[in-house]
Phi, psi and omega in degrees: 000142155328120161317319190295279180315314159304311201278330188292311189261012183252326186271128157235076154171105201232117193268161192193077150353052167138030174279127216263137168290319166017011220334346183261001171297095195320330169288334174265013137279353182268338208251351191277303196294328197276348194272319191295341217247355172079032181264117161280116168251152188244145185256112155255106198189085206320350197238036181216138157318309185201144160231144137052046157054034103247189203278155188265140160263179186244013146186164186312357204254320182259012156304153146262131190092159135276173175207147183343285183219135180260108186261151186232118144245088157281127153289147172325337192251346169258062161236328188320312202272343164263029159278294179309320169300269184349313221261332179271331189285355184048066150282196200291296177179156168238145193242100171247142175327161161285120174098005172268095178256107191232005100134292155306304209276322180295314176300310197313280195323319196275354186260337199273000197107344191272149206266169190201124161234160171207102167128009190240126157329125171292315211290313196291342210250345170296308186322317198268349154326302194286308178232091181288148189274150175337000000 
């Protein structure tokens, strides 16, 4: 099994880090699939109230509880800080999006424990789990 697939079948409750009310916005279709799919999302985005009927926090720091895995829409050069959150709040894992490549930040997490994908699709990669291909 897959890194990907350990984090897809241990998380239910996924904070999800730049998500757009936007409906064509790829974080709110990753974030629609994963809510239909019985995934508790958490929306983080100072500039948003509520996504997909929940409350928005405006970082990751004023979530309440932990959660699983901290999904990143991001730039590659704004995830260091929010990873060092993950990494004092004890989530989970960290999940950066296709094109959030961040390199430092990924080791930082991983010497801190945290399980890590970079550079990957939640949705697609849930999709091929659920229906793996030939």
């Amino acid at each position: 099994m897959t890194i990907e697939h350990d984090i897809l079948k241990q998380s239910r409750r996924v904070a999800i880090v730049g998500l757009s009310s936007k409906t064509e916005r790829a974080s709110n279709i990753v974030a629609q699939y994963l809510k239909e799919q019985g995934y508790g999302i958490v929306p983080v985005n100072p500039v948003e109230k509520s996504v997909l009927g929940e409350t928005c926090y405006p970082e990751l720091n004023s979530v309440p509880g932990q959660v699983d895995t901290v999904v990143m829409f991001r730039r590659p050069e704004e995830v260091m800080p929010v990873v060092k959150q993950a990494v004092a709040r004890g989530d989970g894992a960290i999940w950066m999006q296709e094109g959030v490549i961040n390199e430092e930040a990924a080791k930082y997490a991983r010497e801190a424990g945290l399980q890590v994908v970079m550079d990957k699709c939640m949705r697609k990669e849930h999709m091929k789990m659920i229906c793996p291909g030939p």
